[in-house]
C-alpha positions in Angstrom: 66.1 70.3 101.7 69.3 69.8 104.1 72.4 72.1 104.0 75.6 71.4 102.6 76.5 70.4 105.8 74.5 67.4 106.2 76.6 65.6 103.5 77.4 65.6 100.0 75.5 67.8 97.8 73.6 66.1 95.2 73.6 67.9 91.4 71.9 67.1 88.4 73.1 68.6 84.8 71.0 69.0 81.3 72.6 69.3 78.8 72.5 69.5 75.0 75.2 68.6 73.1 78.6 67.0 73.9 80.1 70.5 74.5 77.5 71.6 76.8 77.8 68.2 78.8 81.4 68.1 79.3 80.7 72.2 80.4 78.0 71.3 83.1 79.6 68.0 84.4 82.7 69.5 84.6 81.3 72.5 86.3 79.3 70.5 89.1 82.9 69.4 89.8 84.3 73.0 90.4 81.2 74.4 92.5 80.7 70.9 94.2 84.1 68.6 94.8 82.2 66.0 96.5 78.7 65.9 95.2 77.0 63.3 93.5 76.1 64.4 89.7 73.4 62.6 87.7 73.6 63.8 83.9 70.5 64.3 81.4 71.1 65.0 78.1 68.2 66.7 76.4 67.1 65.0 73.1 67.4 66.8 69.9 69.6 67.5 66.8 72.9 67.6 69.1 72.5 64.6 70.9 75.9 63.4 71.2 77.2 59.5 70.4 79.0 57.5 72.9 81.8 58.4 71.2 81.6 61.9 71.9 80.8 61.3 75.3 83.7 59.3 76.0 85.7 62.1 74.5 84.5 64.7 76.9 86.2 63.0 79.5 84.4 64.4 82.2 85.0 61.6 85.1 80.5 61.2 85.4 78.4 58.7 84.5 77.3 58.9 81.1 73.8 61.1 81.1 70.3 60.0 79.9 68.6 61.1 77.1 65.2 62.3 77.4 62.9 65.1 76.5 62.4 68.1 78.3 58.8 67.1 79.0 60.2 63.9 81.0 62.2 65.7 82.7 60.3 68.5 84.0 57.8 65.4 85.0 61.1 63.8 87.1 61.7 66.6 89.0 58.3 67.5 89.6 57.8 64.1 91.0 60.8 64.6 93.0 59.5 67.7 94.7 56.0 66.0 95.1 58.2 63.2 97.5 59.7 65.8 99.5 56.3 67.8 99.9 54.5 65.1 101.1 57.2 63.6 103.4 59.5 67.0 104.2 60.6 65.4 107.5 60.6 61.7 107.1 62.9 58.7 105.8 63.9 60.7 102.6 65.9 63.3 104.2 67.4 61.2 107.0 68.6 58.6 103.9 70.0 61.9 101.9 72.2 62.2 104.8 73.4 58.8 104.8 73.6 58.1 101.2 71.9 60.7 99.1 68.6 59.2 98.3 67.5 58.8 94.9 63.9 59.7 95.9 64.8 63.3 97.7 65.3 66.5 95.6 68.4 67.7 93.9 70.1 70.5 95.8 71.2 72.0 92.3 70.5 72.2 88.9 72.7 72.9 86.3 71.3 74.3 82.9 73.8 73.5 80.2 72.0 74.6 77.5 71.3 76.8 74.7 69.4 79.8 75.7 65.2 79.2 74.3 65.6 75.8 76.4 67.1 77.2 79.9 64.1 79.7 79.3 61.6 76.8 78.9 63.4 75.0 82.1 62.9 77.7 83.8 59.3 78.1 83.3 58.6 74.4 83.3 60.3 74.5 86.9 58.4 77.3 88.4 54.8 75.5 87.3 56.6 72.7 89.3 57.9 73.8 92.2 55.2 76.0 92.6 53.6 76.6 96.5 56.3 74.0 97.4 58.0 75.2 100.5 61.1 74.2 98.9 62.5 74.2 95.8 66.4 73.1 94.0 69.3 75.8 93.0 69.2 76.4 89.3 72.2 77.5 87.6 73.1 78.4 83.9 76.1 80.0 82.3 78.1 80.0 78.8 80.3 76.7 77.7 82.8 79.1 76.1 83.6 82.6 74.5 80.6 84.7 74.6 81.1 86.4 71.4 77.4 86.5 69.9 74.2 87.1 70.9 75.2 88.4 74.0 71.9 90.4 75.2 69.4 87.6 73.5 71.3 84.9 75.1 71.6 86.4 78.7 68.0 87.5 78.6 66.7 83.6 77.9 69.3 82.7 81.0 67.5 85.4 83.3 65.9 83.7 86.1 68.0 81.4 87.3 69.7 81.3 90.9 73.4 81.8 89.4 74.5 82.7 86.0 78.2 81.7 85.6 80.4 84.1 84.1 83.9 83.1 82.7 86.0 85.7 83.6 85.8 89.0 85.2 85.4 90.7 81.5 82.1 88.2 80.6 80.5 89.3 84.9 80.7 92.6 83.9 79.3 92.6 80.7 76.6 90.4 81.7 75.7 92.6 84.6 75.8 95.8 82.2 72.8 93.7 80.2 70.4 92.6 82.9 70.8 96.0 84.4 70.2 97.8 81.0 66.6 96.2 81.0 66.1 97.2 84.9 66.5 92.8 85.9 68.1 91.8 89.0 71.9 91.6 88.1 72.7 89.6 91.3 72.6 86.0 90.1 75.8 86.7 88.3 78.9 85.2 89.5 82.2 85.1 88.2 84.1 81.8 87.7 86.5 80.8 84.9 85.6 78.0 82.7 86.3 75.0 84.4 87.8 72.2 81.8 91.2 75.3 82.1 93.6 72.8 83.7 96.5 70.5 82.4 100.1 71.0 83.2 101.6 74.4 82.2 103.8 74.2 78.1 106.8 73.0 77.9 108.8 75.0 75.5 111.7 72.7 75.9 110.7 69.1 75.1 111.5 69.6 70.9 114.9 71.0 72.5 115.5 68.1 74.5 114.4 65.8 71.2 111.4 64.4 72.8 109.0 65.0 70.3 108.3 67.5 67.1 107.3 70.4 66.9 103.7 70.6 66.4 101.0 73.0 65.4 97.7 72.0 66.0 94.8 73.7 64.1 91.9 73.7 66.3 89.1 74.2 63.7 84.9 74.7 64.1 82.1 72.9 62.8 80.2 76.3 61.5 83.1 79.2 61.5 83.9 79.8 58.5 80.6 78.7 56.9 81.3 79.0 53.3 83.3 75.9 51.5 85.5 78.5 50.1 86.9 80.0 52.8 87.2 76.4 54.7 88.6 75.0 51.4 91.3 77.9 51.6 92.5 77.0 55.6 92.8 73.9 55.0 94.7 74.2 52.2 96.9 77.1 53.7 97.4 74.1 57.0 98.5 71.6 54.3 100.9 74.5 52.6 102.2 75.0 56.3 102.9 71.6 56.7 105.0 70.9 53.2 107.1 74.7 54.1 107.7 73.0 57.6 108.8 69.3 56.8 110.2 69.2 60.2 106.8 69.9 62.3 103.8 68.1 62.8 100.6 69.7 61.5 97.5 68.6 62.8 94.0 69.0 62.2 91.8 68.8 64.9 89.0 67.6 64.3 85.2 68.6 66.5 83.5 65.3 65.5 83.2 62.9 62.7 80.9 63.5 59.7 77.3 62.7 61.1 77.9 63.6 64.7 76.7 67.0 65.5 78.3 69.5 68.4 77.3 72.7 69.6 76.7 73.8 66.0 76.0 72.3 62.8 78.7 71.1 60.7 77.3 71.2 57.3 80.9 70.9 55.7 83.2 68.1 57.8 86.5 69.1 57.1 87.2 65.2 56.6 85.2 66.0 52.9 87.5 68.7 51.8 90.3 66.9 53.0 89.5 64.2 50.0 89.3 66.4 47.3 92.6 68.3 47.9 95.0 68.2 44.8 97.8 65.8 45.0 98.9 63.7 48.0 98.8 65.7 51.7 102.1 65.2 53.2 103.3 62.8 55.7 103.6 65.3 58.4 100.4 66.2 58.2 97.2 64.4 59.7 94.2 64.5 61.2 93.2 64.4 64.7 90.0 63.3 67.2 90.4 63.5 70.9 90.1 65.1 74.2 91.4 68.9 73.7 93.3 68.6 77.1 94.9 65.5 76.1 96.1 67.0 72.7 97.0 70.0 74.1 99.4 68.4 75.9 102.1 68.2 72.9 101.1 71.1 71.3 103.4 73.7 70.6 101.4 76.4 68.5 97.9 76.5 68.7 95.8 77.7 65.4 92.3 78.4 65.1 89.7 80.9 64.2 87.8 81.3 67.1 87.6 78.2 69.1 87.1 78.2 72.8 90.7 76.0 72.6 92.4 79.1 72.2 91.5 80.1 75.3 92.8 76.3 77.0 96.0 77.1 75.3 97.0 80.5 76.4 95.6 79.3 80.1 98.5 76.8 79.9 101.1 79.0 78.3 101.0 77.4 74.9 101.9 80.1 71.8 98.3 80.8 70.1 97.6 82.3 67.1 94.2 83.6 66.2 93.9 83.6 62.1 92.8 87.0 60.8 93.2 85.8 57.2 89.7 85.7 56.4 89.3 89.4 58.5 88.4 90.1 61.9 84.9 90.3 62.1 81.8 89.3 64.1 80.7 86.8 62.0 83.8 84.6 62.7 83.9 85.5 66.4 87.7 86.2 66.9 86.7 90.0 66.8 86.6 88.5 70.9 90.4 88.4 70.8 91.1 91.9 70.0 93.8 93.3 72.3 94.8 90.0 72.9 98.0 90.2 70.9 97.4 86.7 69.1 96.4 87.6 65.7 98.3 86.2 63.0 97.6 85.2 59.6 99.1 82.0 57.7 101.9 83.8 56.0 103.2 85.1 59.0 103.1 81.8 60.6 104.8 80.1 57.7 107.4 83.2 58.1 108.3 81.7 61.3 106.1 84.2 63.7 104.9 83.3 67.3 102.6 85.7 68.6 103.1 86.9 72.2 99.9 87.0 74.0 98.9 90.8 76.1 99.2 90.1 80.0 96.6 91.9 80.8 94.4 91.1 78.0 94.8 86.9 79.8 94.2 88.8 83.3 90.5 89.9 82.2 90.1 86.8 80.7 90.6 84.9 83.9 93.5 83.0 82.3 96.2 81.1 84.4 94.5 81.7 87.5 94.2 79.0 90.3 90.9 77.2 89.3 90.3 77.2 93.5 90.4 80.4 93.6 88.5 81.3 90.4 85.3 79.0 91.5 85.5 80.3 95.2 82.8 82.7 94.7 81.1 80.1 92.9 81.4 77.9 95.5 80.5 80.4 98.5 77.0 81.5 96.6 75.9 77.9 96.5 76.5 76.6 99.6 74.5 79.9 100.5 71.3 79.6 98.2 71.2 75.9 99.5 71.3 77.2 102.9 68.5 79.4 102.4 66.5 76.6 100.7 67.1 74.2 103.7 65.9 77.1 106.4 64.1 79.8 104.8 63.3 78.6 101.4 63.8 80.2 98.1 61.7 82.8 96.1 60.1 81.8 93.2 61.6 81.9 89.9 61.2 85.0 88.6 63.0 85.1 84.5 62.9 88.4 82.9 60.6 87.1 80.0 57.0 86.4 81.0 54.0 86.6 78.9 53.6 90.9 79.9 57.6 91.5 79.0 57.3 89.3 75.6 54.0 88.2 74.6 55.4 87.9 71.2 58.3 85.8 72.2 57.8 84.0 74.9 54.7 81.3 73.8 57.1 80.4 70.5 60.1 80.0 72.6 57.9 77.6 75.6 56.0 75.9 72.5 59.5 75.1 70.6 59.9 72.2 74.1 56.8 71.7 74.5 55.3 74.1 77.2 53.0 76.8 77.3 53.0 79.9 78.6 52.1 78.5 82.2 54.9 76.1 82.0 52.3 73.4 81.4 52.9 70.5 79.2 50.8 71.6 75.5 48.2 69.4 74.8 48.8 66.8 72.4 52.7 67.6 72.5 54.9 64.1 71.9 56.3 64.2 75.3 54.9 61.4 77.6 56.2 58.2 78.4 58.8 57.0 77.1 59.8 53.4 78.0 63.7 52.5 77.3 63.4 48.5 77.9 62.1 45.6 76.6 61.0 45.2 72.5 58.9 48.4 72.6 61.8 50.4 74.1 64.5 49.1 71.6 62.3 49.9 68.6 61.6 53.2 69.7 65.9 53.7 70.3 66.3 52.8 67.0 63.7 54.8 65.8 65.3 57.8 67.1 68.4 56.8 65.6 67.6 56.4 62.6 65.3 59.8 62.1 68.5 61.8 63.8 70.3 60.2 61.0 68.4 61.0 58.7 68.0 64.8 59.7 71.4 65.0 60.0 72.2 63.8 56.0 69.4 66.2 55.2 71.5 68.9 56.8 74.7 68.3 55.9 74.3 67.1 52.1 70.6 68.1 51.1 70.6 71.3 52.6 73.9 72.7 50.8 72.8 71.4 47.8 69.6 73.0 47.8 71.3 76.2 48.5 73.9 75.5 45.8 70.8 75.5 43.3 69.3 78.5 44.5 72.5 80.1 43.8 72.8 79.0 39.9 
């Protein structure tokens, strides 16, 4: 496997939802300015529309869905090429063209945390006794305010584990340590969709535009209808107080797409059943975050990664804390950030005024050069080593002696046992995507994710509605 300086790196990214796409793409970018990137998106529940991956606005080709069989069975078949020929055509083309047939140099992982695990034991059974093997990297698409040692422990293994900020490096060191695992994979970075031009506060001055407050708002945070009944409702009040700004909900995805999380309660369903006519200044909103961003003058949300774009850009952010500041809602991540504010405090007129140094752990408003140069250097090292001295084996945390309880579920869950092999029996084989056979099967998968997502989004609340008479 050449160095980075025999030409353009080539990446590959799987991902799992639109979120987690747009996270890995746009990362390859930042670690990589002139690779080639090839996207996968892994098929399941979260598999976004077309829609949703226009929105993501990433600048990459769209990905290709496939399972995580398939795709351990691509790269495998990949590594098998460059085994069998490690000197011949395949690297002298990768040179001149990056050749379709010759290894990636890096992986990206964008993914939740049981299916990096599985990737990273389906890649060791495939790469393994190969003299050479790809970079594998994993990290967090935004705030890390959950989960923090499960998560981390399912991402232990792989080559580099991004972390956001300075704050999220040391934490995440503090955890692999705490279990005796090596700690050295982590690198600090920032997250790497932070960019657009810095706020404006005096376009509504000059008459250019409105003001206007954007409420960011998440498919699963709050969970209950009452409490996302109540913000909305509290956005709408803002908006009649306030005839003179624009109040804008913005909106994750439309009902039946899924994100990151499950959205069993689409804000476009409460937004019908509100009493009395919502008024003309306020409206909903789809879109590229960046893009809306840019005329946004007070951000509004509960926990949403946006919070974080806004105060990188300078934008007045309030975190609510109507509904408390707990775990469970995720902005206890914002404390000693100096943005909490509730809804009557915003109608009052109040802007918070974000804590500098709070933003400086955060890795906020830095040079996004700078924040992915260590990034950056540790790559172009690891694929250094891979080209001359080759890399050690994968080696995650959990293995059958560390969690024989654990592990098989979490490898069986995609498909793999605890060798990394494929089960026997498990649907993951061939899976044609031409001709009459391949359409059927497309809309065959549409239709079932359709259906599994109106089971989730009406059955499933209903069901728990009953169990609560």
């Amino acid at each position: 496997m050449p160095d980075s300086s025999r030409g353009p790196l080539r990446l590959a990214v799987l991902a799992d939802s639109d979120t987690r796409w747009k996270w890995g793409a746009l990362t390859a970018r930042r670690i990589a300015p002139e690779s080639s990137v090839d996207g996968y998106l892994l098929r399941g529940r979260a598999t976004p529309t077309a829609r949703q991956l226009a929105e993501t606005d990433t600048g990459v080709d769209e990905p290709e869905e496939i399972t995580a069989i398939n795709f351990l069975r691509l790269i495998g078949d990949l590594q098998e090429t460059d085994t069998e020929n490690p000197n011949s055509a395949n690297n002298t083309a990768k040179v001149a063209g990056n050749s379709e047939d010759a290894p990636y140099d890096a992986l990206i992982l964008a993914c939740v945390g049981g299916s990096v695990q599985a990737m990273l034991h389906g890649l060791a059974r495939a790469w393994h006794g190969a003299p050479r093997r790809t970079v594998v990297i994993t990290g967090y698409v935004g705030v890390v305010y959950e989960k923090l040692t499960d998560g981390l422990l399912l991402r232990h293994g792989a080559d580099i584990v991004l972390a956001n900020s300075a704050y999220d490096a040391s934490r995440f060191r503090e955890q692999f340590r705490g279990v005796r695992a090596d700690s050295s994979a982590v690198t600090e970075c920032a997250l790497p969709f932070l960019a657009g031009a810095p706020y404006d506060p005096r376009a509504v001055e000059r008459g250019e535009r409105p003001y206007r407050v954007v409420f960011a708002v998440q498919p699963s945070v709050p969970g209950t209808r009452k409490d996302r009944a109540y913000l909305l409702e509290r956005a709408v009040e803002h908006a009649r107080r306030h005839p003179e700004r624009e109040v804008v909900l913005k909106l994750r995805s439309k009902p039946g797409e899924h994100t990151t999380h499950i959205e069993e309660l689409p804000y476009q369903r409460l937004v019908e059943r509100i009493k009395g006519e919502t008024p003309a200044n306020f409206s909903l909103a789809y879109g590229n975050m960046g893009e809306v961003l840019d005329g946004t003058d007070l951000l509004v949300t509960v926990s949403s990664t946006a919070a974080l774009e806004s105060l990188h850009r300078g934008i007045p952010t309030a975190v609510l804390s109507d509904l408390g500041i707990r775990e469970q809602h995720g902005n206890h991540y914002f404390l000693g950030s100096g943005c909490f504010a509730s809804w009557d405090e915003l109608d009052g007129g109040h802007v918070p005024t974000p804590d500098a140094g709070w933003l400086a752990d955060q890795g906020l408003r830095r040079d996004p050069d700078e924040a992915f140069a260590p990034a950056r250097a540790r790559l172009a090292a690891l694929v250094h080593q891979a080209a001359e001295d080759g890399l050690p084996p994968l080696d995650p945390y959990y293995t059958v002696r560390t969690a024989p309880g654990y592990l098989p579920g979490v490898l069986a869950r995609h498909g793999l046992d605890v060798k990394g092999e494929p089960l026997a029996g498990f649907q993951g084989g061939p899976d044609p995507t031409t001709g009459v056979r391949g359409a059927s099967k497309r809309l065959l998968r549409r239709t079932a994710r359709g259906a599994y997502r109106a089971g989730v989004q009406r059955v499933a609340p209903l069901i728990r509605r009953w169990g609560q008479l």
